[in-house]
N, CA, C and O atoms as a GROMACS GRO file, in nm:
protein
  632
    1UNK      N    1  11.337  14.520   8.056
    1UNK     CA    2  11.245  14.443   8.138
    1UNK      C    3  11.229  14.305   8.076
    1UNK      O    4  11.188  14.292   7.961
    2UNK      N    5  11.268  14.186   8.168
    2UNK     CA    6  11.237  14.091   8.083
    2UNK      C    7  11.073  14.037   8.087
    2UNK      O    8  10.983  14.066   8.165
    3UNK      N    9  11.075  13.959   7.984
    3UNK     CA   10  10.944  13.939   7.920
    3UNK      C   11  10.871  13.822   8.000
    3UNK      O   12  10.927  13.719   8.037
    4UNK      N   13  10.756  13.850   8.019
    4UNK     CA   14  10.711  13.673   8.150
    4UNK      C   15  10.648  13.580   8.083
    4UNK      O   16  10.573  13.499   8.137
    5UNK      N   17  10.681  13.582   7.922
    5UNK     CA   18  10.615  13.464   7.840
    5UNK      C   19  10.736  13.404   7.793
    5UNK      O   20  10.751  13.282   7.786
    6UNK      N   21  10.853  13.518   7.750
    6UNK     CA   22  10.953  13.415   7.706
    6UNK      C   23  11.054  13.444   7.768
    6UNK      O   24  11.149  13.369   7.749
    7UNK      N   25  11.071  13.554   7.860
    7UNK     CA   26  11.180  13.523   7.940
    7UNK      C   27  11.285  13.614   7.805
    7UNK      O   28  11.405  13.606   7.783
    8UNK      N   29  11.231  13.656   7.771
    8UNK     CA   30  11.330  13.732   7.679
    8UNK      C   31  11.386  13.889   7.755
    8UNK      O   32  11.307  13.949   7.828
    9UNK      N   33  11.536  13.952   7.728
    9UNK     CA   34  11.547  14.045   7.829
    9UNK      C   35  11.528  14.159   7.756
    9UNK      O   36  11.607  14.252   7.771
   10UNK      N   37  11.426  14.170   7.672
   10UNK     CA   38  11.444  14.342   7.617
   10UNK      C   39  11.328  14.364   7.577
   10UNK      O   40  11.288  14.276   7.500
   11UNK      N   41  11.233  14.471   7.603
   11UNK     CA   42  11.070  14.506   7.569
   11UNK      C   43  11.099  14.633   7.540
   11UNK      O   44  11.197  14.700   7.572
   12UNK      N   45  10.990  14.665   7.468
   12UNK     CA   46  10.980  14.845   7.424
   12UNK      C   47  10.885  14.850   7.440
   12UNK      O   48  10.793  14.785   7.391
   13UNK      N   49  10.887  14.994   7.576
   13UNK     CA   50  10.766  15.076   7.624
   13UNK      C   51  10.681  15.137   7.499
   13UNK      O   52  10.732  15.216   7.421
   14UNK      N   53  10.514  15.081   7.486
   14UNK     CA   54  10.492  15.124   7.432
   14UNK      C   55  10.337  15.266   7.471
   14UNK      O   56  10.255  15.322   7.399
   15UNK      N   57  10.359  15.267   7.573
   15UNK     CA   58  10.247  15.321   7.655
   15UNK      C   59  10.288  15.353   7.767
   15UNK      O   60  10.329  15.257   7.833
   16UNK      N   61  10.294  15.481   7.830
   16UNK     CA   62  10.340  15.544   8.003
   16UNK      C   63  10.219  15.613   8.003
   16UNK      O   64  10.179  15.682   7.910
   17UNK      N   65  10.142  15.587   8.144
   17UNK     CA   66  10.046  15.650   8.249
   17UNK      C   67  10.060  15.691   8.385
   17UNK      O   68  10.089  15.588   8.447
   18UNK      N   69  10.056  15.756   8.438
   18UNK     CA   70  10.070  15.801   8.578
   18UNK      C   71   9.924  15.728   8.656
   18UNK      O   72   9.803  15.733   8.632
   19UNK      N   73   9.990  15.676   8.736
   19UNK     CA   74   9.848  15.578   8.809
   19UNK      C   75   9.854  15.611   8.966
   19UNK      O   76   9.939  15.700   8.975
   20UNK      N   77   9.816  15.588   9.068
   20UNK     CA   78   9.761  15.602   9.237
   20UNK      C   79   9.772  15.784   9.219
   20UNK      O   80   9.876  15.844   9.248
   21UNK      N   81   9.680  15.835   9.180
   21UNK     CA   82   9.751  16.002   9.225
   21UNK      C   83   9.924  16.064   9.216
   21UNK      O   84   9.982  16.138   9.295
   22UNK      N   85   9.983  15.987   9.060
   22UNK     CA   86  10.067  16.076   9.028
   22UNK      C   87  10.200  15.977   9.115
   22UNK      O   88  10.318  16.014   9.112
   23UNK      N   89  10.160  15.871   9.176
   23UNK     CA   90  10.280  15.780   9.277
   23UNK      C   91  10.326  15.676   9.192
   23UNK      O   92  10.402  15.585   9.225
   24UNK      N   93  10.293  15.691   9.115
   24UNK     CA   94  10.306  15.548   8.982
   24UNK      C   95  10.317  15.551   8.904
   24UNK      O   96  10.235  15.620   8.843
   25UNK      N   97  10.428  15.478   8.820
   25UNK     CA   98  10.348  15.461   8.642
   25UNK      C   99  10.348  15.328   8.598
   25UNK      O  100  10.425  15.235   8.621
   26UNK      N  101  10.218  15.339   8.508
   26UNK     CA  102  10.210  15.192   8.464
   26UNK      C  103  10.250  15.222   8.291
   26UNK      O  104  10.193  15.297   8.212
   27UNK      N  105  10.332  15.159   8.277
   27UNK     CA  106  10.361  15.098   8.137
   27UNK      C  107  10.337  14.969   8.019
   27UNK      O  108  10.383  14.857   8.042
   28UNK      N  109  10.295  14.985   7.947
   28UNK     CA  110  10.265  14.896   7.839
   28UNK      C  111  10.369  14.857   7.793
   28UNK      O  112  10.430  14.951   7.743
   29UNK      N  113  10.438  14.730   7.783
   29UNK     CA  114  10.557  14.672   7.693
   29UNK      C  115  10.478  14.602   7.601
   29UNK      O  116  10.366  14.552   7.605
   30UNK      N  117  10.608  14.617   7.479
   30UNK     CA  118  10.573  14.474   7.378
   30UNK      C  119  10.750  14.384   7.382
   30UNK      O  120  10.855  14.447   7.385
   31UNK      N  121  10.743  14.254   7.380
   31UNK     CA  122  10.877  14.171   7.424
   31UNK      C  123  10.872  14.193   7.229
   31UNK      O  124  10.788  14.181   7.140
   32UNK      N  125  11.034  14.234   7.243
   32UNK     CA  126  11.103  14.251   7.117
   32UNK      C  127  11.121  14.073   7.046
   32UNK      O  128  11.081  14.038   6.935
   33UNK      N  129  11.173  14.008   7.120
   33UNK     CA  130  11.134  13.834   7.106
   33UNK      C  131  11.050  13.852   7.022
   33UNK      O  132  11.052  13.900   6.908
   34UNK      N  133  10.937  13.788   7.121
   34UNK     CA  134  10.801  13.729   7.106
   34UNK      C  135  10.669  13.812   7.074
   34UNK      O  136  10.561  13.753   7.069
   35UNK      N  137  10.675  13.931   7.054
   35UNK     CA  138  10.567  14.004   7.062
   35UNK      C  139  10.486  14.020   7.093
   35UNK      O  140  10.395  14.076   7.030
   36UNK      N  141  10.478  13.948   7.282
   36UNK     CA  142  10.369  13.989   7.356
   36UNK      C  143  10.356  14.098   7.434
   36UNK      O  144  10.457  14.147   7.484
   37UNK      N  145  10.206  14.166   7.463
   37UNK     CA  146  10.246  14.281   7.528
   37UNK      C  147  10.188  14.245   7.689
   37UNK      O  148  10.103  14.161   7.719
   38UNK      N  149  10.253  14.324   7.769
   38UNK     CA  150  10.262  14.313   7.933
   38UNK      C  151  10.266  14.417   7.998
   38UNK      O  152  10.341  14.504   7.953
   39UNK      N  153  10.200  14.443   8.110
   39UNK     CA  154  10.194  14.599   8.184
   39UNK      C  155  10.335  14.550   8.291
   39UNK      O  156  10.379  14.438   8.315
   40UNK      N  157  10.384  14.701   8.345
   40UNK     CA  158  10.483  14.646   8.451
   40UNK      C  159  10.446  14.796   8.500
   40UNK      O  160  10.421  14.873   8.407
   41UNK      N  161  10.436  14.862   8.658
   41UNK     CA  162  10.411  14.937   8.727
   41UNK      C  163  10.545  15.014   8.781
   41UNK      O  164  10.621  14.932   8.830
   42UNK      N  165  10.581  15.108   8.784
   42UNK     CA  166  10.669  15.157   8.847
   42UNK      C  167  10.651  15.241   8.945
   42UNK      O  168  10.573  15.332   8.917
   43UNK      N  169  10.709  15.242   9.083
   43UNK     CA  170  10.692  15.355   9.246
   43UNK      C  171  10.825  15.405   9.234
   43UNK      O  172  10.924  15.370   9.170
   44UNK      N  173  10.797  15.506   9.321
   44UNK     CA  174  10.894  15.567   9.381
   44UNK      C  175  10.934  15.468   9.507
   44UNK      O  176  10.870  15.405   9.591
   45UNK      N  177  11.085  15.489   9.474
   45UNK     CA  178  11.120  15.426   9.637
   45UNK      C  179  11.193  15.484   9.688
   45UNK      O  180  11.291  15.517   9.621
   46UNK      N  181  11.185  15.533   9.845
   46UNK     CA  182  11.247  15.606   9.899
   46UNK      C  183  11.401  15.547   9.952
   46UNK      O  184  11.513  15.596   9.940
   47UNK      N  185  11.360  15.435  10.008
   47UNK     CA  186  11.516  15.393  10.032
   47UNK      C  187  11.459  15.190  10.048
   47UNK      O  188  11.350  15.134  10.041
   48UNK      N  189  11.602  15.140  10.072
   48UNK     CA  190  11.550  14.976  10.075
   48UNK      C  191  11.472  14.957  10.190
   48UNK      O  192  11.516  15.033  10.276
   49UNK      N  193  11.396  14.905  10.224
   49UNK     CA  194  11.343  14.795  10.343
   49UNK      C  195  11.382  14.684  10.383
   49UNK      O  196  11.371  14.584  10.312
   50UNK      N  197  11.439  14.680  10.514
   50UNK     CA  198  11.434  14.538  10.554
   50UNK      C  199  11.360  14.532  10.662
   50UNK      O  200  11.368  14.609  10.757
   51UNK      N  201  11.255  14.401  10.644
   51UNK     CA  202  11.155  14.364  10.754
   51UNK      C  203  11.242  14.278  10.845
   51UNK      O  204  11.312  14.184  10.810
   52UNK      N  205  11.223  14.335  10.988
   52UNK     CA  206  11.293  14.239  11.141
   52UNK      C  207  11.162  14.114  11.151
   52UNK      O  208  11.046  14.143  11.179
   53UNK      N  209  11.195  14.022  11.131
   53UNK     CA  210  11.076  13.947  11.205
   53UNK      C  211  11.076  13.908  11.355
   53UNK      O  212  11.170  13.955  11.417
   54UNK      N  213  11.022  13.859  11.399
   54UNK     CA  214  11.018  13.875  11.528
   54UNK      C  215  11.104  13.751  11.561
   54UNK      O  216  11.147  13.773  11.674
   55UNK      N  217  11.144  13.650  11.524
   55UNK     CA  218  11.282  13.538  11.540
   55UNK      C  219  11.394  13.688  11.528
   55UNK      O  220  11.474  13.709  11.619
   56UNK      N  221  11.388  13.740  11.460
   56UNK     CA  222  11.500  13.809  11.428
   56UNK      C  223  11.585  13.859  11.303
   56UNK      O  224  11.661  13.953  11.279
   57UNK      N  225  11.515  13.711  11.212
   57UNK     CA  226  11.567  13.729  11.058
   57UNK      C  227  11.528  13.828  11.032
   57UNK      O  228  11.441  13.882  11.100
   58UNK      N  229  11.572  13.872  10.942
   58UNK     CA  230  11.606  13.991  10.824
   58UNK      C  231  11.509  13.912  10.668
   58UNK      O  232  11.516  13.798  10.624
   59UNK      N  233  11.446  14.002  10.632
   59UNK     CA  234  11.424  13.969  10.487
   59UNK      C  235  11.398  14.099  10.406
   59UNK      O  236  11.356  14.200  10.463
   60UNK      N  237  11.419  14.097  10.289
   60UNK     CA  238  11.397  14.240  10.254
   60UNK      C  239  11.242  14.261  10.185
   60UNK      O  240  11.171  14.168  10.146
   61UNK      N  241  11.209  14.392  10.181
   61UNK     CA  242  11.032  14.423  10.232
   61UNK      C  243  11.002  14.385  10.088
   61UNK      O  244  11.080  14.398   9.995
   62UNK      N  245  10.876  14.336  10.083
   62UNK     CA  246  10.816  14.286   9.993
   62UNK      C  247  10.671  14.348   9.977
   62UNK      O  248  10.591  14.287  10.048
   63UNK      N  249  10.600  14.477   9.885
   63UNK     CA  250  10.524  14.529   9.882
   63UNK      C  251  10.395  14.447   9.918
   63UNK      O  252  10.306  14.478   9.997
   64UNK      N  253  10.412  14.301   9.813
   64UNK     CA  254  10.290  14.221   9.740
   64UNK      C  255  10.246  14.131   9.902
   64UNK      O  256  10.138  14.075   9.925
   65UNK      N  257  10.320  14.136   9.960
   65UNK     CA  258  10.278  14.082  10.087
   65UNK      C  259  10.188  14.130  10.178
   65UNK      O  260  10.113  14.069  10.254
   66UNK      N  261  10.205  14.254  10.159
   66UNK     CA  262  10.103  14.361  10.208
   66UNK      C  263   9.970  14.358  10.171
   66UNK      O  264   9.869  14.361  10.242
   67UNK      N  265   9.986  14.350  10.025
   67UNK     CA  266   9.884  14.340   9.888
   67UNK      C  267   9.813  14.222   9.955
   67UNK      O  268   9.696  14.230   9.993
   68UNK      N  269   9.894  14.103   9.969
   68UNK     CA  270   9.811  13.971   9.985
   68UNK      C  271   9.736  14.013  10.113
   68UNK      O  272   9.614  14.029  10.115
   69UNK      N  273   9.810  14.029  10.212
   69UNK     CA  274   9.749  14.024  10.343
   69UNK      C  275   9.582  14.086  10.354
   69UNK      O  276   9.484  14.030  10.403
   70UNK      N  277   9.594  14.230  10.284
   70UNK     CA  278   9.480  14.329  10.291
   70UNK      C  279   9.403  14.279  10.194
   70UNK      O  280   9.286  14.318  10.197
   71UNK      N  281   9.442  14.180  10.080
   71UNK     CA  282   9.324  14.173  10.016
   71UNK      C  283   9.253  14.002  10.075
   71UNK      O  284   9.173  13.935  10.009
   72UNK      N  285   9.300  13.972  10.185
   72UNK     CA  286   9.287  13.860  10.258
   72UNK      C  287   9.170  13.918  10.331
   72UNK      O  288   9.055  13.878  10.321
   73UNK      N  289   9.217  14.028  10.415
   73UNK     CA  290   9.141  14.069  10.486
   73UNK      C  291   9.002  14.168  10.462
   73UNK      O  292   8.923  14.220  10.542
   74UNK      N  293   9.013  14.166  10.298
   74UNK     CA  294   8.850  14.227  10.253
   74UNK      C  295   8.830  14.185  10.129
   74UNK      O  296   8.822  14.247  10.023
   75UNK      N  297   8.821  14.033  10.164
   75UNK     CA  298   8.759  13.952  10.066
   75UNK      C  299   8.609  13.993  10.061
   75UNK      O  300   8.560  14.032  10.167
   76UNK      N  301   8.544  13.990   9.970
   76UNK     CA  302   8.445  13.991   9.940
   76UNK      C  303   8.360  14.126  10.048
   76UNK      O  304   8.241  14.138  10.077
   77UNK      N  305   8.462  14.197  10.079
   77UNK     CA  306   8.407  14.309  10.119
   77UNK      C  307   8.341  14.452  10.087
   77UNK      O  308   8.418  14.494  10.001
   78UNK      N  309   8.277  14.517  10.100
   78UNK     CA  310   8.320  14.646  10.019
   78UNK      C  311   8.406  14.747   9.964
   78UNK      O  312   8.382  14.868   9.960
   79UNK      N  313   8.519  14.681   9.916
   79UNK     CA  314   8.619  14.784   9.931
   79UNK      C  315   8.634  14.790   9.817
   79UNK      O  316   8.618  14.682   9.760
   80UNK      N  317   8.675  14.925   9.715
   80UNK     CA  318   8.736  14.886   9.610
   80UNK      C  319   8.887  14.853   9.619
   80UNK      O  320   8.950  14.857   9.724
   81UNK      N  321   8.946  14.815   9.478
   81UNK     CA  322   9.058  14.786   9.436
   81UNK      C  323   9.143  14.920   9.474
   81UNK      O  324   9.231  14.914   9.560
   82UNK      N  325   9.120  15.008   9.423
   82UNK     CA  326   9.174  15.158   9.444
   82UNK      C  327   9.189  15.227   9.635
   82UNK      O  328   9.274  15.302   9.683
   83UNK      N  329   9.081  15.166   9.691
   83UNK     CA  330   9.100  15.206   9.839
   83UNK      C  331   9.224  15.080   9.840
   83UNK      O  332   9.337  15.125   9.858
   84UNK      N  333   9.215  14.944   9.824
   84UNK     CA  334   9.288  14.832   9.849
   84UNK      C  335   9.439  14.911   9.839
   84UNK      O  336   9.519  14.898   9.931
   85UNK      N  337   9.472  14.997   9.714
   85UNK     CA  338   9.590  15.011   9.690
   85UNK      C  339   9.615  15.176   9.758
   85UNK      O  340   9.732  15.215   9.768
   86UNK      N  341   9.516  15.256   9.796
   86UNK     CA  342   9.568  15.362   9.879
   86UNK      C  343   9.588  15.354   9.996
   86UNK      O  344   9.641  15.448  10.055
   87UNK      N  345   9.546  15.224  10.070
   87UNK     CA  346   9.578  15.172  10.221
   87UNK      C  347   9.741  15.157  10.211
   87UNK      O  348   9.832  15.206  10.278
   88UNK      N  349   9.738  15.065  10.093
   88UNK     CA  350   9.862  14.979  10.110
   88UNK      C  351   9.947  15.052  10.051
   88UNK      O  352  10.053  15.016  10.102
   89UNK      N  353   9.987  15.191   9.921
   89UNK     CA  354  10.081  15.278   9.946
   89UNK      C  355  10.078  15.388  10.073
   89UNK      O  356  10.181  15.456  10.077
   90UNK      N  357  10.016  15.408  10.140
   90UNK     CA  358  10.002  15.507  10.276
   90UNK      C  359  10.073  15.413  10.349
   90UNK      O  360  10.169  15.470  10.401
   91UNK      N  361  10.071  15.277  10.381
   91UNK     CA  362  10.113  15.215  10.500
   91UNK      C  363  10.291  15.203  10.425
   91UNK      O  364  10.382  15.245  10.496
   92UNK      N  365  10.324  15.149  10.288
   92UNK     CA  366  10.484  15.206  10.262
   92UNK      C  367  10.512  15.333  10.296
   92UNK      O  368  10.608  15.343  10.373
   93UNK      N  369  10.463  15.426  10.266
   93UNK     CA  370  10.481  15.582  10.273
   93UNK      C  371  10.547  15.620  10.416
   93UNK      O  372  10.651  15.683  10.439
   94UNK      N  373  10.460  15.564  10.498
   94UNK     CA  374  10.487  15.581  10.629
   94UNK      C  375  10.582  15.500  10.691
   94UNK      O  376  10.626  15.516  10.805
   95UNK      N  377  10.626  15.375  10.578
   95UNK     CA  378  10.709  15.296  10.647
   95UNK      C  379  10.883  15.349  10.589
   95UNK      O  380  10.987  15.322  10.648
   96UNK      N  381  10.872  15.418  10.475
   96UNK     CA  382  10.975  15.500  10.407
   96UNK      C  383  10.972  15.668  10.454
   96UNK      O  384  11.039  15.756  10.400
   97UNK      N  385  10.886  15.685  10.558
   97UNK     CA  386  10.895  15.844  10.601
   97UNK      C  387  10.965  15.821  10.716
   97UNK      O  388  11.031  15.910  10.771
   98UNK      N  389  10.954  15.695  10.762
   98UNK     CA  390  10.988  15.705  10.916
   98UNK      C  391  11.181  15.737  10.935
   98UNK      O  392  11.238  15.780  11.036
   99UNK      N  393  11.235  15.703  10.819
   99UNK     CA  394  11.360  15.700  10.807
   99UNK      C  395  11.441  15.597  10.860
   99UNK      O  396  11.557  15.617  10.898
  100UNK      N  397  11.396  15.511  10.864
  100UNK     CA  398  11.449  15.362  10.900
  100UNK      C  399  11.459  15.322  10.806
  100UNK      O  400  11.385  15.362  10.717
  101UNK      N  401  11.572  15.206  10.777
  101UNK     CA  402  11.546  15.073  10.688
  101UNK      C  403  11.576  14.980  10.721
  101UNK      O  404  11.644  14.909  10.647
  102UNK      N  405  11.531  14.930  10.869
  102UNK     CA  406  11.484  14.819  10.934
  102UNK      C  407  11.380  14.843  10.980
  102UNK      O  408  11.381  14.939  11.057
  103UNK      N  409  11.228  14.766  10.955
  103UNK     CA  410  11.118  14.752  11.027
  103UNK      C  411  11.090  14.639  11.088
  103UNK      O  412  11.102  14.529  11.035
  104UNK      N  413  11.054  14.658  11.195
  104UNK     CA  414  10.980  14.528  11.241
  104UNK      C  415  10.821  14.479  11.178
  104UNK      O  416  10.745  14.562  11.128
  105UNK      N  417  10.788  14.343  11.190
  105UNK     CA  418  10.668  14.284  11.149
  105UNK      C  419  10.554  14.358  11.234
  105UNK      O  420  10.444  14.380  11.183
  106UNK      N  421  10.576  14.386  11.333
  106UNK     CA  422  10.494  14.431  11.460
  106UNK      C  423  10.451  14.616  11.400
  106UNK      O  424  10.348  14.678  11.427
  107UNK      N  425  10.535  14.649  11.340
  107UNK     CA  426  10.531  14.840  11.305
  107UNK      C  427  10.456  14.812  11.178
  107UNK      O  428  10.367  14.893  11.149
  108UNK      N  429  10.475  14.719  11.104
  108UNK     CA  430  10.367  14.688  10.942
  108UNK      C  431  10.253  14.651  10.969
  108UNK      O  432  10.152  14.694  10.914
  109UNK      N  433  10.256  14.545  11.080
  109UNK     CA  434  10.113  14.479  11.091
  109UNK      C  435  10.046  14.637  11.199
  109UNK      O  436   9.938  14.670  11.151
  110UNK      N  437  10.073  14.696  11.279
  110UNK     CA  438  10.011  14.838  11.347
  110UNK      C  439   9.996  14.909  11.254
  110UNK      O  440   9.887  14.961  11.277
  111UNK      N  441  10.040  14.956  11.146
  111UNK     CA  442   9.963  15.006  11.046
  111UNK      C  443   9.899  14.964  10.963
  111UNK      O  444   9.828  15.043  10.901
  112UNK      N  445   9.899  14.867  10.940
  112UNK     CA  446   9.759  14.797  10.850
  112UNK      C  447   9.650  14.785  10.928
  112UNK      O  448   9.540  14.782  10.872
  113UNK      N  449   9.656  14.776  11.068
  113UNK     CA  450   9.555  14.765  11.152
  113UNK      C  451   9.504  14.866  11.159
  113UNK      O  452   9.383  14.884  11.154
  114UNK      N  453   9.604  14.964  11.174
  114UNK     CA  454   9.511  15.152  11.191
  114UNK      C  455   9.469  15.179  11.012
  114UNK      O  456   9.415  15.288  10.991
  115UNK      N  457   9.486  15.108  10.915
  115UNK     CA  458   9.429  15.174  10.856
  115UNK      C  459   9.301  15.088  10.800
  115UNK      O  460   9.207  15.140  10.740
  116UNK      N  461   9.310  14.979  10.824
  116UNK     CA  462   9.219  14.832  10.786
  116UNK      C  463   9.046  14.956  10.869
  116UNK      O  464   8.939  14.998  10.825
  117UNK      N  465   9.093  14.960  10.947
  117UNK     CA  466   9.025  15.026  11.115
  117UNK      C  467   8.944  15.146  11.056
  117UNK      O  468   8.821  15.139  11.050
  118UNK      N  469   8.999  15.233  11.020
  118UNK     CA  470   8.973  15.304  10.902
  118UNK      C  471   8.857  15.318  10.806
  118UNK      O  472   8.756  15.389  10.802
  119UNK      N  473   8.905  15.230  10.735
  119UNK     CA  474   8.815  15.154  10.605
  119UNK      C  475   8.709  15.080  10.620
  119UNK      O  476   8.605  15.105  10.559
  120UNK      N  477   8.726  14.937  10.739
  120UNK     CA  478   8.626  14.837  10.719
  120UNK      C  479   8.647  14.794  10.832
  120UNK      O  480   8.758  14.764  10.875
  121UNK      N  481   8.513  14.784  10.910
  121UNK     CA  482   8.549  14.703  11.019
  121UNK      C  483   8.572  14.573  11.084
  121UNK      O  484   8.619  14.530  11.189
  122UNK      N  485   8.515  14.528  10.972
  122UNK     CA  486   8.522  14.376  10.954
  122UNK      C  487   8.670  14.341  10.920
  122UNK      O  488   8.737  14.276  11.000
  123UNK      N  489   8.715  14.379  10.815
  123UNK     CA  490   8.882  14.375  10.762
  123UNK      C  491   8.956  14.369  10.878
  123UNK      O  492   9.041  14.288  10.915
  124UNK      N  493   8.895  14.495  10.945
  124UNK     CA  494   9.039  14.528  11.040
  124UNK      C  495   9.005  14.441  11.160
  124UNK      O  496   9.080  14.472  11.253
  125UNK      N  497   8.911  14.335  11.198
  125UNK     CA  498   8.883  14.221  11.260
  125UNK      C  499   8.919  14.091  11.246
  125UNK      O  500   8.923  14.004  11.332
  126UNK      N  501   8.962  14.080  11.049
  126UNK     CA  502   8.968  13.940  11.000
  126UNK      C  503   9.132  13.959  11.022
  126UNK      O  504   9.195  13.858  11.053
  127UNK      N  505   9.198  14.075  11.008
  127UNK     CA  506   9.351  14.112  11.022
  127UNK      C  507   9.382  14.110  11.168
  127UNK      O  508   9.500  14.111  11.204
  128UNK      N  509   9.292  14.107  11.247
  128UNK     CA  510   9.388  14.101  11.352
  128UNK      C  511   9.370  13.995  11.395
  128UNK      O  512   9.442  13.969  11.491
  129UNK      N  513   9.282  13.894  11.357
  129UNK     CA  514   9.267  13.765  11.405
  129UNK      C  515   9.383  13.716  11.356
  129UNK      O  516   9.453  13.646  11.430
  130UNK      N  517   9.417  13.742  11.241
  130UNK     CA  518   9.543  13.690  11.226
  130UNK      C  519   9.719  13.727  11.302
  130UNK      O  520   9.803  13.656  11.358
  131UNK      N  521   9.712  13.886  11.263
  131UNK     CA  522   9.822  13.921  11.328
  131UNK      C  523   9.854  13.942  11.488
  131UNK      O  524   9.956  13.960  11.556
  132UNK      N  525   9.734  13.931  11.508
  132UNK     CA  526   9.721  13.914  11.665
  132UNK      C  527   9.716  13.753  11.753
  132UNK      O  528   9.731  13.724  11.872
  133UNK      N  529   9.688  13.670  11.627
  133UNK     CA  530   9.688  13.520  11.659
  133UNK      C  531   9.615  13.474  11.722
  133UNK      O  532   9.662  13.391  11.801
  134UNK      N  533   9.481  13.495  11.727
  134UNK     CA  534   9.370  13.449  11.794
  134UNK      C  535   9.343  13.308  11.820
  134UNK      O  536   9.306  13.220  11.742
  135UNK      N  537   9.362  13.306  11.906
  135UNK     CA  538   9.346  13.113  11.965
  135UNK      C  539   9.199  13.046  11.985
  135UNK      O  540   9.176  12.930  11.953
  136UNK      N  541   9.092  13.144  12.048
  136UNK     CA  542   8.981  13.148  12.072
  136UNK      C  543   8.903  13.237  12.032
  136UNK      O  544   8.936  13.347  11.986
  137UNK      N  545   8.780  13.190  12.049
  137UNK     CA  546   8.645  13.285  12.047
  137UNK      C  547   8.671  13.375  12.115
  137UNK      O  548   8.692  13.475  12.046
  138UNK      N  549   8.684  13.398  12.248
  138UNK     CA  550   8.693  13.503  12.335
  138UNK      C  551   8.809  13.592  12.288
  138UNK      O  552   8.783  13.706  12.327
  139UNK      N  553   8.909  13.591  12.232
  139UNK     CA  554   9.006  13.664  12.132
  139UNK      C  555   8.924  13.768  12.000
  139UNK      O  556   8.955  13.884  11.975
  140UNK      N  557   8.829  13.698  11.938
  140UNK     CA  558   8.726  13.801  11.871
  140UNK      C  559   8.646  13.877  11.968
  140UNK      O  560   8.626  13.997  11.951
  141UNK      N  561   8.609  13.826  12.050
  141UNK     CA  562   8.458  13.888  12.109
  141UNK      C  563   8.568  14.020  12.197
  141UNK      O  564   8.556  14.142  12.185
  142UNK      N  565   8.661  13.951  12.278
  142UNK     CA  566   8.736  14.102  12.336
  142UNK      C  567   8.750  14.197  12.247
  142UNK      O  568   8.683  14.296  12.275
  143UNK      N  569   8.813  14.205  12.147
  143UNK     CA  570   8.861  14.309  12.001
  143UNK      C  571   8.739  14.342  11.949
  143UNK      O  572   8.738  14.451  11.891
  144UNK      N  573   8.626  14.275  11.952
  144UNK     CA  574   8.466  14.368  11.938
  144UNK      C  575   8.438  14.457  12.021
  144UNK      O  576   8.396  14.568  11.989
  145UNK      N  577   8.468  14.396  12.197
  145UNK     CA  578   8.415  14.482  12.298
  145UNK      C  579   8.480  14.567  12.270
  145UNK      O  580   8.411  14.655  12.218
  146UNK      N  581   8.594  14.597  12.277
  146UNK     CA  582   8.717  14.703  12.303
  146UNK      C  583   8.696  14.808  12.152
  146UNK      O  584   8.751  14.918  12.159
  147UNK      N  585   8.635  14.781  12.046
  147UNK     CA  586   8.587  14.857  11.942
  147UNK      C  587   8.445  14.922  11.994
  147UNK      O  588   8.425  15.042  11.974
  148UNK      N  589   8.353  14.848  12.057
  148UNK     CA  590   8.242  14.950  12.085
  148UNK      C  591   8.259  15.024  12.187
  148UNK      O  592   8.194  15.128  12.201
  149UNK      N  593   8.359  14.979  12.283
  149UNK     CA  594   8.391  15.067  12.419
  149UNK      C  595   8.464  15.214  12.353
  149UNK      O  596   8.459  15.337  12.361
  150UNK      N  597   8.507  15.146  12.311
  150UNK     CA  598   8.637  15.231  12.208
  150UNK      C  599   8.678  15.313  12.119
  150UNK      O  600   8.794  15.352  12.098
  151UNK      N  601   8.548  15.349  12.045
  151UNK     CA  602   8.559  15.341  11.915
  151UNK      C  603   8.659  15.403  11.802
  151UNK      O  604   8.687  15.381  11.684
  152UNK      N  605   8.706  15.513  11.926
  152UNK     CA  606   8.799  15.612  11.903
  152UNK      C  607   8.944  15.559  11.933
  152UNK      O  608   9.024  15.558  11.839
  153UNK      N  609   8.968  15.533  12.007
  153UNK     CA  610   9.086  15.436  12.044
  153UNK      C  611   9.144  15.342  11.973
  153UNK      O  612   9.077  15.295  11.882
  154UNK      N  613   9.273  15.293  11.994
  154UNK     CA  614   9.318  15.202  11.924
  154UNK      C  615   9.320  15.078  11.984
  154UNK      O  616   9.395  15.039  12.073
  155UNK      N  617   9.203  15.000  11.910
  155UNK     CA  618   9.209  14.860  11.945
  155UNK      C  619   9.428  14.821  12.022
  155UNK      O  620   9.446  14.739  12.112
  156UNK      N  621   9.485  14.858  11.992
  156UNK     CA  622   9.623  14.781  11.998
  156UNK      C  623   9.669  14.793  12.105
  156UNK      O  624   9.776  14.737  12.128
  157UNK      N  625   9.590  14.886  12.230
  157UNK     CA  626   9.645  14.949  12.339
  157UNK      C  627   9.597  14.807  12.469
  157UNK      O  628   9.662  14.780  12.569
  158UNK      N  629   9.509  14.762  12.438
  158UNK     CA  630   9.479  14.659  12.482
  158UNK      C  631   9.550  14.544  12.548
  158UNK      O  632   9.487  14.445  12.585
   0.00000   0.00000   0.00000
């Protein structure tokens, strides 16, 4: 693993933990270099991802994007760090169960929404303003109505 202070390519694990319920491990390095120490996380991966965007490009899936998005969407919310990261391995899980390895932007952002939805309701309001592209006021206030009409339903049917 190389080292992110000096860029050096060789560390010795000095610490393994199993972290999210047994889906992870986080490790302690020290850089053989420089002798700093650094955590680095390891998942299981089921197979590669490539995200379709809706132009069409291809890019390959990027966990931390997910990460950014959801922790965009419950800023200063109630959520912990630990729900933050069981949303966001459930929504890979499901994106590596489905047996694809092409997804579209549209199948990532529907599950962050069903699970944002879930969790917080506010989140799963500040997320779809985005992924839904809200132009106006009346773009929030519909996705409110359609939650109290609704509550059971999926806002997405809309």
């Amino acid at each position: 693993m190389r080292c992110p202070f000096c860029g050096h390519h060789d560390s010795q694990v000095k610490d393994s933990r199993p972290n999210e319920e047994g889906s992870a491990i986080r490790r302690r390095r020290a850089c053989l270099s420089c002798g700093q120490r650094f955590s680095t996380v390891e998942r299981v991966q089921l197979r590669e991802l490539v995200i379709v965007k809706h132009d069409g490009r291809r890019t390959p899936f990027e966990r931390e994007k997910i990460v950014r998005s959801i922790h965009i969407a419950l800023r200063k919310r109630p959520v912990s760090e630990e729900q933050i990261e069981q949303i966001v391995t459930g929504i890979v899980r499901q994106l590596e169960a489905s047996g694809e390895t092409e997804v579209t932007t549209t199948q990532v952002g529907k599950l962050a929404m069903d699970a944002l939805k879930e969790v917080d309701s506010v989140g799963y309001v500040r997320f779809a303003s985005v992924y839904r592209d809200f132009r106006e006021a009346r773009d929030f206030s519909e996705i409110l109505n359609l939650m109290e009409t609704h509550p059971q339903h999926d806002a997405e049917k809309s």
